[in-house]
Backbone as a printed PyTorch tensor [residue, N CA C, xyz], in Angstrom:
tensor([[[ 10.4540, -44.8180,  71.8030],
         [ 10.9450, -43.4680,  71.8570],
         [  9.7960, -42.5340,  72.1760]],

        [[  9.2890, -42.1100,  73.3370],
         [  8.3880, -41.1460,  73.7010],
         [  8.9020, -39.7640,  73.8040]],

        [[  9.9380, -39.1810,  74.5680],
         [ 10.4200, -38.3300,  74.5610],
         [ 10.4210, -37.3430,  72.7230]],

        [[ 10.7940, -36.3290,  73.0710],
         [ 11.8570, -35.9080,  71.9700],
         [ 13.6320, -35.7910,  71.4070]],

        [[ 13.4970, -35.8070,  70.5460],
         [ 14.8310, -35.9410,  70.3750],
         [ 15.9710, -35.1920,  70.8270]],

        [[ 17.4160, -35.0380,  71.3870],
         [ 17.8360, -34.1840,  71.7440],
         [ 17.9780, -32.7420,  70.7640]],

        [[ 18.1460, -32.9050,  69.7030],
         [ 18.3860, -31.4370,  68.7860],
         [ 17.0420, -30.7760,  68.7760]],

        [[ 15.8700, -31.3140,  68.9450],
         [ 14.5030, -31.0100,  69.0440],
         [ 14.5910, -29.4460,  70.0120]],

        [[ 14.7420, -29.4800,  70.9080],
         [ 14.7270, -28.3960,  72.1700],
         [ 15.4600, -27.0140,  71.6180]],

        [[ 16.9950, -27.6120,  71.2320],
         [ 17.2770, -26.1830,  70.2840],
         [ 17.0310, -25.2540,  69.1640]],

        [[ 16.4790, -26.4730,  68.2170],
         [ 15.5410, -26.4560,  67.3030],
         [ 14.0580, -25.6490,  67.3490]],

        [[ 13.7720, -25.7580,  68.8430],
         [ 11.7580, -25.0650,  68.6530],
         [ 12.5500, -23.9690,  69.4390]],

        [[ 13.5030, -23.5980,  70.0020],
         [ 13.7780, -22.3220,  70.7350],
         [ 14.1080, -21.4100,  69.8940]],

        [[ 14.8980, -21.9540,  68.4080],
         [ 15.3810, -21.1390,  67.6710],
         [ 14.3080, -21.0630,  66.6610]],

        [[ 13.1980, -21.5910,  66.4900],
         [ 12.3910, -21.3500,  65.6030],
         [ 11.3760, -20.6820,  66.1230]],

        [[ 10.7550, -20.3670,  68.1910],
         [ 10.1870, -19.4010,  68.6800],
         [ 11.0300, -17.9980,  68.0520]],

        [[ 12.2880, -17.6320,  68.0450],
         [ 12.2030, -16.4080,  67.9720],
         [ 12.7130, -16.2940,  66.3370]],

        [[ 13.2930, -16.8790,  65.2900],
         [ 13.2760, -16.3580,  63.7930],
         [ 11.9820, -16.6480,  63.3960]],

        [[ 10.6040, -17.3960,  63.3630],
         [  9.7210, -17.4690,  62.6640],
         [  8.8050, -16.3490,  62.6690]],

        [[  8.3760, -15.6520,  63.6750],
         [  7.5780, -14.6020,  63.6810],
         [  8.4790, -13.3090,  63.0460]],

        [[  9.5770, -13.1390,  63.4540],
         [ 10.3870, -12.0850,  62.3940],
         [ 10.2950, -13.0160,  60.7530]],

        [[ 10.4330, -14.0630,  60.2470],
         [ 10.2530, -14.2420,  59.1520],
         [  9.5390, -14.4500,  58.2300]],

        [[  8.3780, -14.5040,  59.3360],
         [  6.7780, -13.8720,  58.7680],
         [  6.2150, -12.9260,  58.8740]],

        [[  7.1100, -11.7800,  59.4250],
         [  6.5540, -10.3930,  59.1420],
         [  7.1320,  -9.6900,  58.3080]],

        [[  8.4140, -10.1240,  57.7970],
         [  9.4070, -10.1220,  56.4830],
         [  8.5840, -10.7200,  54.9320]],

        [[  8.1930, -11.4770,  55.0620],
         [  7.7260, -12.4160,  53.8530],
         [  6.2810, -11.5390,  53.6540]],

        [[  6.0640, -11.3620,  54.8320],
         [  4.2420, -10.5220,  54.3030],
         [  4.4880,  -8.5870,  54.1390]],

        [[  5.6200,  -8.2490,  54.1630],
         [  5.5990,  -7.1740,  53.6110],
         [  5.5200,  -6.9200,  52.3130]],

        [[  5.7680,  -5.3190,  52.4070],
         [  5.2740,  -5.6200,  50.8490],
         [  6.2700,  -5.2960,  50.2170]],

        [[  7.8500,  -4.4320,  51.2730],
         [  9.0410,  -4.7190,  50.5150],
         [  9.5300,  -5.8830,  49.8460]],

        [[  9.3670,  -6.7100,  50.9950],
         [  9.6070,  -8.6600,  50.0890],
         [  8.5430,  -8.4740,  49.0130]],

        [[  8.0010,  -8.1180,  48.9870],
         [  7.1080,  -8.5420,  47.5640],
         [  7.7930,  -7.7910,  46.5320]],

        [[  8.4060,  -6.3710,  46.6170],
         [  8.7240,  -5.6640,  45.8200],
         [ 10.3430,  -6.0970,  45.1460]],

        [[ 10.6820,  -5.9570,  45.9790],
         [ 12.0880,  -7.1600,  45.7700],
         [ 11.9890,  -8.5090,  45.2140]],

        [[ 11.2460,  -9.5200,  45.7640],
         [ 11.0220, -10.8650,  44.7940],
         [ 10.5410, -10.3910,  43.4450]],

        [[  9.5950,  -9.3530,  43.3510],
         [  9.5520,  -9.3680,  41.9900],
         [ 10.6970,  -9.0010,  40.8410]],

        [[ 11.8210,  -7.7430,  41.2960],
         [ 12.5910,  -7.0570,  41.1210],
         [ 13.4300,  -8.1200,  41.0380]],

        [[ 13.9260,  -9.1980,  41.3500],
         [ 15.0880,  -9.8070,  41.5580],
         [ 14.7310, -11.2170,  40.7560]],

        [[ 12.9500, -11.5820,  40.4240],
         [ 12.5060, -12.4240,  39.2980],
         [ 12.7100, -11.6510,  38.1460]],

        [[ 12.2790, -10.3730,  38.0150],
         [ 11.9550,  -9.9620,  36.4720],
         [ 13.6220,  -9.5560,  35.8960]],

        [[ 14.3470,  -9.4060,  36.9020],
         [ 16.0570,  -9.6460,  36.4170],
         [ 16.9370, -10.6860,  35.8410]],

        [[ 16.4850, -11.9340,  37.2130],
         [ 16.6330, -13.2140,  36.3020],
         [ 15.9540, -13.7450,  34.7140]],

        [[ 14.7060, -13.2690,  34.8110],
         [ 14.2280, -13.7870,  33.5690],
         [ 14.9620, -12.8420,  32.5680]],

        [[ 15.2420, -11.9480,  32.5770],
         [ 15.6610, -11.0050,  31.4000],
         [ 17.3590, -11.5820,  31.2800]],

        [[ 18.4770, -11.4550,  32.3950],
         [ 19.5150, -12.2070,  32.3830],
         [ 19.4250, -13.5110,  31.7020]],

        [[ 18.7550, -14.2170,  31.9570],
         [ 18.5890, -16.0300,  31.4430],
         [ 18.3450, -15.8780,  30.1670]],

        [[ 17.1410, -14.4770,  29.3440],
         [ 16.7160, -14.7290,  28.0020],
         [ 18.0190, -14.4280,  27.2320]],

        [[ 18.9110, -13.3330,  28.1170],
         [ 20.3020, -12.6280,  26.9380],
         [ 21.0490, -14.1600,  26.7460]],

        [[ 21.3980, -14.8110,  28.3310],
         [ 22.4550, -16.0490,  28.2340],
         [ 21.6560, -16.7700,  27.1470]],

        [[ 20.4850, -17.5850,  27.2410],
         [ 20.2280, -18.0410,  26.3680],
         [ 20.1840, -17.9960,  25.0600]],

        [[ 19.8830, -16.6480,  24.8780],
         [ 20.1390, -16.3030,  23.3160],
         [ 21.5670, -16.3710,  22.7620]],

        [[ 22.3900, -15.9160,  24.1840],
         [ 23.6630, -16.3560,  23.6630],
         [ 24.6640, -17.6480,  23.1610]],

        [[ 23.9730, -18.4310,  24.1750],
         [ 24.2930, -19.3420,  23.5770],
         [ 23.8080, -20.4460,  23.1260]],

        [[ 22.3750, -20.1540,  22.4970],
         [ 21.9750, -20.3170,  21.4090],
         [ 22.8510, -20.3890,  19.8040]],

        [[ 23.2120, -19.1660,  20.0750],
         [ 23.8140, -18.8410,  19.1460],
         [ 25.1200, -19.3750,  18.9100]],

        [[ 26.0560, -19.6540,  20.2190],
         [ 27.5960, -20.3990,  19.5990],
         [ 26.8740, -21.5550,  19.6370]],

        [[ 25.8170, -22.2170,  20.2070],
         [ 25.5650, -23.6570,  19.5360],
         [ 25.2670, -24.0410,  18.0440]],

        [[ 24.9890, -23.0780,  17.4020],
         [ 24.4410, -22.6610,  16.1110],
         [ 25.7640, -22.6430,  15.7480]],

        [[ 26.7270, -21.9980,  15.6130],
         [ 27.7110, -21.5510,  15.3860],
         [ 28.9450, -22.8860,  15.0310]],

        [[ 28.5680, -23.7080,  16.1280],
         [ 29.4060, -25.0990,  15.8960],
         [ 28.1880, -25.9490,  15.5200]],

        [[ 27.7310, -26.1510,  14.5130],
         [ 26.3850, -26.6720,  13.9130],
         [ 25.9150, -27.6920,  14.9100]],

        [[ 25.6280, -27.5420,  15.8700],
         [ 24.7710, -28.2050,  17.2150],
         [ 23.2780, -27.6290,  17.5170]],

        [[ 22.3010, -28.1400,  17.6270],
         [ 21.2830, -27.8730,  18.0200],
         [ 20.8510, -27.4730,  19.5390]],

        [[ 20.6300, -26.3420,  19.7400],
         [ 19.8190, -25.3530,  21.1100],
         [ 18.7920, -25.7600,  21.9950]],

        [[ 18.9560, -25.6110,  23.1320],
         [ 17.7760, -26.3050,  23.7090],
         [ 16.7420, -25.5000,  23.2590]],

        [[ 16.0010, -24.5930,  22.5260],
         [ 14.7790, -24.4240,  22.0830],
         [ 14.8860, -25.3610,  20.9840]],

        [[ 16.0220, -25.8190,  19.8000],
         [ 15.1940, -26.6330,  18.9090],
         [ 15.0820, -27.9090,  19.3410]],

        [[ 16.0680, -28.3890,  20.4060],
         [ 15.4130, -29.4220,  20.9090],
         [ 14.0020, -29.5830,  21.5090]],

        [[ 13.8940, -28.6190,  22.7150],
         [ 12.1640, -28.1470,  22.6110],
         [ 11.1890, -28.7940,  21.8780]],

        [[ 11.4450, -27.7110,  20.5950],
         [ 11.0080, -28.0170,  19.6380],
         [ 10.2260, -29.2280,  18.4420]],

        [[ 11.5630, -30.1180,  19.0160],
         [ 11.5460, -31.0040,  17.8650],
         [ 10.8150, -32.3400,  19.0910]],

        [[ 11.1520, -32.0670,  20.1310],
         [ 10.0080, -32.9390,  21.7830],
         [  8.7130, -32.6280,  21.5420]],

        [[  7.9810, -31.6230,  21.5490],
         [  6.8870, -30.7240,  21.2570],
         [  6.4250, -31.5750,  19.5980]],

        [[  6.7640, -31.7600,  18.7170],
         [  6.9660, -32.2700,  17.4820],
         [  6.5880, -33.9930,  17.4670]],

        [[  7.5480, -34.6840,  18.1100],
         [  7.6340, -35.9140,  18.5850],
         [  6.1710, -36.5510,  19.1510]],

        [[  6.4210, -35.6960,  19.8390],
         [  4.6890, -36.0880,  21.0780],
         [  3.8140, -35.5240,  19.9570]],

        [[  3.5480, -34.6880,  19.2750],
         [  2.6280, -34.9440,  18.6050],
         [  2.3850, -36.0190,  17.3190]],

        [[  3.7500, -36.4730,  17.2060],
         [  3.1640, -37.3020,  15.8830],
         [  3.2180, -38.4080,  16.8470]],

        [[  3.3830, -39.2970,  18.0590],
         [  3.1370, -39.7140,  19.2130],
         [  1.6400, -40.3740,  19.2180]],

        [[  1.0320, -39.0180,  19.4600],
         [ -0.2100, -38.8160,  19.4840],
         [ -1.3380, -39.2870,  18.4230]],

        [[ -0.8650, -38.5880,  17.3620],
         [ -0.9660, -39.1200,  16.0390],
         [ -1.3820, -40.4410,  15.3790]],

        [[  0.3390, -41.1760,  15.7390],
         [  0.1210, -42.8210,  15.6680],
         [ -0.5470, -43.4970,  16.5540]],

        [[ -1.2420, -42.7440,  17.9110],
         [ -1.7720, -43.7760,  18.8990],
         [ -3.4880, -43.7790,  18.1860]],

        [[ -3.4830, -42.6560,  17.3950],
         [ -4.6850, -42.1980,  17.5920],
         [ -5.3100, -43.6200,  15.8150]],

        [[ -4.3560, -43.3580,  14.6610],
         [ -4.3870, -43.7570,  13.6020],
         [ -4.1080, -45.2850,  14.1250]],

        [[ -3.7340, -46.1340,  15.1280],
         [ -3.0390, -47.2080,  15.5680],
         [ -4.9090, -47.7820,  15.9460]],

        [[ -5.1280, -46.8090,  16.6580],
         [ -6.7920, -46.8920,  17.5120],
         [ -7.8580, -47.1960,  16.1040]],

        [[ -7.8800, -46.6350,  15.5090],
         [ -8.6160, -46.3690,  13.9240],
         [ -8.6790, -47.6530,  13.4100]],

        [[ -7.5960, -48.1870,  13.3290],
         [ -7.2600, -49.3720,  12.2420],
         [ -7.7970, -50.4630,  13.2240]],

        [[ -6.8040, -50.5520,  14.3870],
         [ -7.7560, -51.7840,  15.3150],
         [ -9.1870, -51.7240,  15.3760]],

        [[ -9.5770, -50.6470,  15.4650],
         [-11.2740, -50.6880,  15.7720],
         [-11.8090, -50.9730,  14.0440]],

        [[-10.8140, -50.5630,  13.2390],
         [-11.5250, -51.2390,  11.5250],
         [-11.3680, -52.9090,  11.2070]],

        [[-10.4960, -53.1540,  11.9510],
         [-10.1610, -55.0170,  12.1280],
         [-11.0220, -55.4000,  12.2730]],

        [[-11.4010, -55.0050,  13.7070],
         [-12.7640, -55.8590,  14.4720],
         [-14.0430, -55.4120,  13.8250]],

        [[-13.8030, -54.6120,  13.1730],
         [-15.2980, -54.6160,  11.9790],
         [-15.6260, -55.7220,  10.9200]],

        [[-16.5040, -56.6460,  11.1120],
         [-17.1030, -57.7250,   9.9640],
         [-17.0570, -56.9610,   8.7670]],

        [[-15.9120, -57.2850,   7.9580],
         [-15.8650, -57.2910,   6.7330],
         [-17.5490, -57.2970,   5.2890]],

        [[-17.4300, -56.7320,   4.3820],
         [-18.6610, -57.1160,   3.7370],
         [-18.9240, -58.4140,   2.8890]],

        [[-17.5580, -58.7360,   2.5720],
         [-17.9440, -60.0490,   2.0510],
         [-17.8340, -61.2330,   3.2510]],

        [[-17.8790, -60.9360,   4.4820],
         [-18.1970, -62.0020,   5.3990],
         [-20.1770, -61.6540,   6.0020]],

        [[-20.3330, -60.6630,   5.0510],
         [-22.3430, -60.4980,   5.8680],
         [-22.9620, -61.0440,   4.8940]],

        [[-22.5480, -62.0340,   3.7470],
         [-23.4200, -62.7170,   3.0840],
         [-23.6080, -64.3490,   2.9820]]])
């Protein structure tokens, strides 16, 4: 296959003329003002939903994805913990005992 493909040709004709308009769009600084405007909305929308229903999960005694979070965050550390106390003890095994240095 040397050529290009047939959809190829319509493809770079239509991307000569939207790419330079969609990079002089993206580097303004309205797009900047707007992406931020339309992030700092979502995050504030997502914290109310979440809190909301947070709360009917609470409500039917079910646990929230923050205490699940939570209790992951929790996990991995006692995780951590046992790898670390697991490490301790093996490396006290392979220590010569004192009543074997006489």
């Amino acid at each position: 296959m040397t050529g290009k493909p047939v959809w190829r040709k319509p493809y770079d004709a239509a991307e000569r003329v939207v790419a330079p308009r969609a990079e002089a769009l993206v580097h303004s600084g309205q797009f900047a003002t707007v992406s931020a405007a339309i992030f700092g909305l979502r995050r504030a929308v997502g914290g109310g939903v979440n809190g909301v229903a947070s709360r009917v999960w609470h409500l039917v005694n079910l646990p929230a994805g923050t205490d699940v979070h939570r209790l992951r965050t929790q996990i991995g550390a006692l995780d951590r913990d046992v790898r670390r106390l697991s490490l301790q003890l093996e490396q006290r095994r392979d220590l010569p005992m004192e009543s074997d240095r006489r």
